[in-house]
C-alpha positions in Angstrom: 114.6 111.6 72.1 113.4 113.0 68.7 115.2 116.1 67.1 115.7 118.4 70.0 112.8 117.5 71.6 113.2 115.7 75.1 110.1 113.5 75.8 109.3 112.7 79.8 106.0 111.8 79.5 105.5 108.6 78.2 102.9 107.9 80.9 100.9 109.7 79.1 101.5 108.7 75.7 104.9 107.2 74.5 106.4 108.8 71.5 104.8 106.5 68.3 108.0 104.6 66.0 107.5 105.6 62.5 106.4 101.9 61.9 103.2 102.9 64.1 102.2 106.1 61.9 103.2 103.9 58.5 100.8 101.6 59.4 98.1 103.5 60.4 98.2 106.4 57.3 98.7 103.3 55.1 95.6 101.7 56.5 93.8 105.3 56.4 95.2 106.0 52.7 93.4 102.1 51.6 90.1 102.7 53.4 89.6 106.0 50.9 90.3 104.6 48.0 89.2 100.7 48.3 86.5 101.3 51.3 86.6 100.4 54.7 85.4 97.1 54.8 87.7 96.1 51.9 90.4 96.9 53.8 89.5 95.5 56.7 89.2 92.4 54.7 92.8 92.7 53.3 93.9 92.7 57.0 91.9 90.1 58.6 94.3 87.7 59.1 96.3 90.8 61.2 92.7 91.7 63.0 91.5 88.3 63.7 95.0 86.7 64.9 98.4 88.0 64.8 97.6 91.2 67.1 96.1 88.9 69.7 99.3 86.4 69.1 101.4 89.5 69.5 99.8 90.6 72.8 100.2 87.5 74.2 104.3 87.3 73.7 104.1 90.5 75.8 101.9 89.3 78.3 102.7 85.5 78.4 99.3 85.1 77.8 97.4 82.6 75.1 95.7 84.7 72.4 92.3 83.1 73.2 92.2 85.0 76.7 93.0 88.7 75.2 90.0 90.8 74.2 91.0 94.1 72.2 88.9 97.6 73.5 89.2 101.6 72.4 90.7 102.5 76.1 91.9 100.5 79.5 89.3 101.5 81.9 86.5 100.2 79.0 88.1 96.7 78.9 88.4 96.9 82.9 84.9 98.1 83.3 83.6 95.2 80.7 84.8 92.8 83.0 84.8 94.2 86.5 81.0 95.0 86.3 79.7 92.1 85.3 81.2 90.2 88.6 78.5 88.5 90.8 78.7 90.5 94.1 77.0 90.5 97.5 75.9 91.8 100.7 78.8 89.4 101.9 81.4 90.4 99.7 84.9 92.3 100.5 86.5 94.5 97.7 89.8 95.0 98.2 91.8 98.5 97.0 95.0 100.0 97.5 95.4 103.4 98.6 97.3 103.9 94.9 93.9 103.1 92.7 92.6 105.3 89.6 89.9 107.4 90.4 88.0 106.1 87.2 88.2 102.4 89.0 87.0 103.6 92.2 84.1 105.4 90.6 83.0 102.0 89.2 83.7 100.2 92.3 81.2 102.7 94.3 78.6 102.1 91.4 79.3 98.2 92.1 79.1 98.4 95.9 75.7 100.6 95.4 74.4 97.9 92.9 75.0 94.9 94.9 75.8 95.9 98.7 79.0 94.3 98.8 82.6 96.3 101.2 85.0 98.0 99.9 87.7 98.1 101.9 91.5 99.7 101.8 95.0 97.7 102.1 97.0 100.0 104.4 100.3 101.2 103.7 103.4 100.2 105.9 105.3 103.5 106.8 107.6 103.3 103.8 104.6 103.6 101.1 104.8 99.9 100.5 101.2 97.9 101.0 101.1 95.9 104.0 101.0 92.4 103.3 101.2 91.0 106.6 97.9 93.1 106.8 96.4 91.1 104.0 97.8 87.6 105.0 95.8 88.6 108.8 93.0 89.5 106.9 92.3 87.4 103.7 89.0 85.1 103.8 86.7 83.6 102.0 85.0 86.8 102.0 87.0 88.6 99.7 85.8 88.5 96.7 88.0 90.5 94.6 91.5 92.0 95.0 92.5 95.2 92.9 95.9 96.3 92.6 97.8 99.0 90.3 101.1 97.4 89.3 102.7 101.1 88.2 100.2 104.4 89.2 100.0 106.9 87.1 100.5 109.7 89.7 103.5 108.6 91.7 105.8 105.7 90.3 105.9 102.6 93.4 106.3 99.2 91.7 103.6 97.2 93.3 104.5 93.4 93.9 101.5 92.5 92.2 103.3 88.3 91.2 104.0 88.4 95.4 99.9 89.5 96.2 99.2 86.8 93.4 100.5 83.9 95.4 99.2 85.2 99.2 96.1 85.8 97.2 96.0 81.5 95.4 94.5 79.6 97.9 92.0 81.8 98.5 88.4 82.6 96.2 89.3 86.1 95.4 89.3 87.0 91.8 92.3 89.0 91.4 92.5 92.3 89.2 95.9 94.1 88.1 95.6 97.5 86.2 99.3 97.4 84.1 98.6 100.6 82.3 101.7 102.2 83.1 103.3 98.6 83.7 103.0 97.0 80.2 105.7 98.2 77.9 107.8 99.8 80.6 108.3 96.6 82.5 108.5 93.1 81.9 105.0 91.0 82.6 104.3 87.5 83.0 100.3 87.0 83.7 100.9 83.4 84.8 103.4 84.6 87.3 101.1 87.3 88.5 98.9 85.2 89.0 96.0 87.4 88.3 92.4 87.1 87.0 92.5 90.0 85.0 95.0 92.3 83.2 94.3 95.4 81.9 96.7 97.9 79.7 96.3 100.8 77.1 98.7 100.4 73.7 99.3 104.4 74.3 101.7 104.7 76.9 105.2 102.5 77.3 104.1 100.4 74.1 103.9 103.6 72.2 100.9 102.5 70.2 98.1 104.9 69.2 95.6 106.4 71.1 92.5 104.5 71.3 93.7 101.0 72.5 93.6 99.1 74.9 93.2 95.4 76.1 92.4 92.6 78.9 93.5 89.7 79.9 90.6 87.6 81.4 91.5 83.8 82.7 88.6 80.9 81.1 87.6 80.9 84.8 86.6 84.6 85.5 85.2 84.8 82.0 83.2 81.5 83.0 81.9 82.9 86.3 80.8 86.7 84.8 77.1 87.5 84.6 75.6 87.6 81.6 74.7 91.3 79.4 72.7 92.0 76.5 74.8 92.2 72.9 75.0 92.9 69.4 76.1 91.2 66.5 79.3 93.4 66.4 80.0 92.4 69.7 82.9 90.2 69.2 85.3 89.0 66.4 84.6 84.9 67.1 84.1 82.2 64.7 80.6 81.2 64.2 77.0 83.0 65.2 76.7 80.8 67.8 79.3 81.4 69.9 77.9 84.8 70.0 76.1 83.7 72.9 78.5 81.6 74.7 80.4 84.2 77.0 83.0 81.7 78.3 84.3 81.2 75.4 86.8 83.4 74.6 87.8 86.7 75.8 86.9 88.3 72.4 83.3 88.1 73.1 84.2 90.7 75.5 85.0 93.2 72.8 82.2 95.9 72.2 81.4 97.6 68.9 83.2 98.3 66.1 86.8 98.5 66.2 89.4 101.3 63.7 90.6 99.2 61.5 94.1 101.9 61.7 94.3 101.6 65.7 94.2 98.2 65.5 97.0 97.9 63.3 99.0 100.3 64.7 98.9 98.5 67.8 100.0 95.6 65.5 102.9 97.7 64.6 103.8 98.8 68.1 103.8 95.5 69.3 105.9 93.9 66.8 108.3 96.8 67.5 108.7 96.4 71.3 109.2 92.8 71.1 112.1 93.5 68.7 113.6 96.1 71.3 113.4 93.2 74.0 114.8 90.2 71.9 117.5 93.1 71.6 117.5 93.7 75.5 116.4 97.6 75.5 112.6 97.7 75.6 112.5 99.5 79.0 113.9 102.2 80.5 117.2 101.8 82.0 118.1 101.7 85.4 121.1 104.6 85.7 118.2 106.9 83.7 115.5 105.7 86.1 118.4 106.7 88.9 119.5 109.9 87.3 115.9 111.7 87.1 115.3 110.6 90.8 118.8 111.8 91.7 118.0 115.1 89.2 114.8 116.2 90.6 115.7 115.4 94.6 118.6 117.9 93.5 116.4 120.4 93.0 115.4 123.2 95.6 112.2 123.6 96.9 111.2 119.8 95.1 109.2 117.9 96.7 109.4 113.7 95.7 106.4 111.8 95.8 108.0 108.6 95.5 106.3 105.9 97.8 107.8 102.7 98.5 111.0 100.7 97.7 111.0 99.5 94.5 110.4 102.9 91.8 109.3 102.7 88.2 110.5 105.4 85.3 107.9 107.2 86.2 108.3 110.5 88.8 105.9 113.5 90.4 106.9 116.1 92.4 105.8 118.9 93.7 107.8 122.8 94.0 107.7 125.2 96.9 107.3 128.0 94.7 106.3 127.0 91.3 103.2 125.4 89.8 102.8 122.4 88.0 101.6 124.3 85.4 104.8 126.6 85.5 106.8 123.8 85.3 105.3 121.8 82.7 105.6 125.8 80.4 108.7 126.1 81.3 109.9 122.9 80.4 108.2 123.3 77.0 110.0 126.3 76.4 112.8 124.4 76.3 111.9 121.4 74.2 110.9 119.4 77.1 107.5 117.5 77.8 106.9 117.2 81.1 102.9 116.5 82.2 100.6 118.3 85.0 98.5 115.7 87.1 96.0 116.3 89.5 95.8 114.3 92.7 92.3 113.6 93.0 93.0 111.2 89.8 94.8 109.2 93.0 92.4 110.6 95.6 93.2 108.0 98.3 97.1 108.9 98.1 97.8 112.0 96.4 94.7 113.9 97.1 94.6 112.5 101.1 98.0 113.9 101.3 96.7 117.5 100.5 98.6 117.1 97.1 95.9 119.2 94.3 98.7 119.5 91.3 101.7 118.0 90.5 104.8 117.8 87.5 105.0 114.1 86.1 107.9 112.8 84.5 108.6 109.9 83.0 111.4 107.9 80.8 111.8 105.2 78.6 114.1 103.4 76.5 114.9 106.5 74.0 115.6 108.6 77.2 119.2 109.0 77.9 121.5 110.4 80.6 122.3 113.2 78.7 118.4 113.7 78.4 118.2 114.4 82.3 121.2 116.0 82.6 119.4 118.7 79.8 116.0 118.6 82.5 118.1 118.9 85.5 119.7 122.5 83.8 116.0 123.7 82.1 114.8 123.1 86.4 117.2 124.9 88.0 116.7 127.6 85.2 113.1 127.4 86.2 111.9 131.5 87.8 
């Protein structure tokens, strides 16, 4: 909480800590009166190491295998598309992917002929894994999970998929975007191929950031694409062309110099709220807003599954998203208005068009819902 204001949606951007915006109008402040590429100089050792090293405390991951990019779905799409597909091949969704990653699939699936096919949903909302342990072969090719989705807030047991998924060839894909910062994550315990994540949401970093995880051995197996020479921040010309490499030859264009570093910032400020033990949201808040909304007449959850994240949409009998999200403004609360086709093969197959998203972190307290659950029920 900042002030008055009572901020429930961090899934769409966290609420930036003041050493974010220092280091980014400090970086801004340098660029206008030394240049931009001085000041990129003056950073380099932050730009060309200790971000990546920083990343990689979050992630468990080694700073070799994390590539830097201006948004999630462009690091995920870097990767994802380059994959050498077939006629033969199975894709693998859940019913809780991003319609941006399903777009790309269909364009992949056009491109190369391969399946894409759907993990059911046991009655409960969880995904069946006895349906994939049945099913798994040789012909899958690739497994795509959502750890958190954005429009309804299941925990996905994406380290439990990673080990039915080891014996087998499929390359496996986890989109953390609303997982990373908000939960703890351990890519060698997942057991995934890929990681994606955006610095915006539960790491409160700036807009304009995001990152992957890529293992030597996906990079290893991707196809080929045309660069540039600003494709990637790596040591000599010639690795340039050496994709395998590392994953920073991933990276496309030029990068802000400010983003980068506030990312830094953001980082460096998370891991200091988990050596303290309150990075993520707690578990009587989590509980409270559930209990808080499901409270409310005419409130409809959409809460899937067993295991829930700090993240919650709902629907009202009688009042619009949109007339929830202004009315909860006009009371110094951000809530958010999703729309279900941005989860068209949950949300949108279930009829639901609009919905109210909230969502809490570690600056929401108790005393934060209890002020929601009086500005609902004062809701006309």
């Amino acid at each position: 909480m900042t002030g008055q204001l009572i901020h429930l949606n961090t899934a769409g951007a966290g609420l930036m800590p003041a050493a974010v915006s220092t280091a980014m109008a400090d970086c801004l402040a340098r660029e206008a009166a030394t240049g931009g590429y001085e000041t990129e100089l003056h950073h380099d050792e932050v730009l060309q190491h200790d971000v990546y090293r920083r990343l990689g405390r979050v992630l468990g991951a080694d700073a070799d295998d994390l590539a830097l990019f201006d948004s999630a779905t462009r690091a995920w799409w870097r990767v994802v598309s380059r994959l050498d597909l077939g006629p033969d091949d199975l894709i693998w969704v859940t019913p809780y992917e991003y319609a941006g990653s399903l777009i790309g699939y269909f364009n992949l699936r056009d491109r190369t002929g391969c399946t894409i096919e759907t993990i059911p949903l046991r009655p409960d909302g969880n995904l069946d894994l006895d349906w994939m342990a049945a099913h798994l072969s040789d012909r899958v090719a690739l497994v795509s999970v959502t750890h958190v989705p954005s429009g309804c807030g299941i925990v996905n047991p994406v380290a439990e998929i990673g080990r039915l998924l080891a014996p087998y060839r499929a390359r496996y894909a986890v989109d953390a975007c609303q997982a990373v910062g908000q939960l703890p994550l351990d890519v060698a315990e997942i057991g995934c191929d890929l990681l994606t994540g955006a610095g915006r949401k539960f790491l409160c970093g700036p807009r304009g950031s995001g990152f992957a995880y890529t293992t030597p051995e996906l990079r290893a197996a991707l196809l080929p694409d045309f660069t540039d020479l600003h494709v990637a921040r790596v040591s000599s010309p010639t690795a340039v062309t050496v994709h395998e490499q590392s994953a920073r030859t991933l990276e496309l264009g030029e990068r802000s110099t400010a983003v980068v570093l506030g990312l830094h910032a953001a980082l460096g400020h998370h891991l200091e709220l988990a050596e303290e033990g309150r990075a993520f949201p707690r578990k009587d808040v989590v509980e409270a807003l559930h209990a808080c909304v499901a409270g409310l007449p005419g409130a409809e959850l959409l809460a899937p599954g067993t295991q829930q994240s700090g993240i919650l949409s709902f629907r009202h009998a009688s009042l619009s998203a949109e007339q929830v999200r202004d009315g909860l403004a006009a009371r110094g609360i951000n809530g958010w208005k999703i729309s279900g086709d941005h989860t068209p093969l949950y949300l949108s197959a279930r009829g639901v068009d609009t919905a109210v998203r909230l969502s809490v972190h570690h600056y929401t307290s108790l005393e934060d819902v209890e002020a929601l659950g009086r500005a609902l029920h004062g809701l006309r």
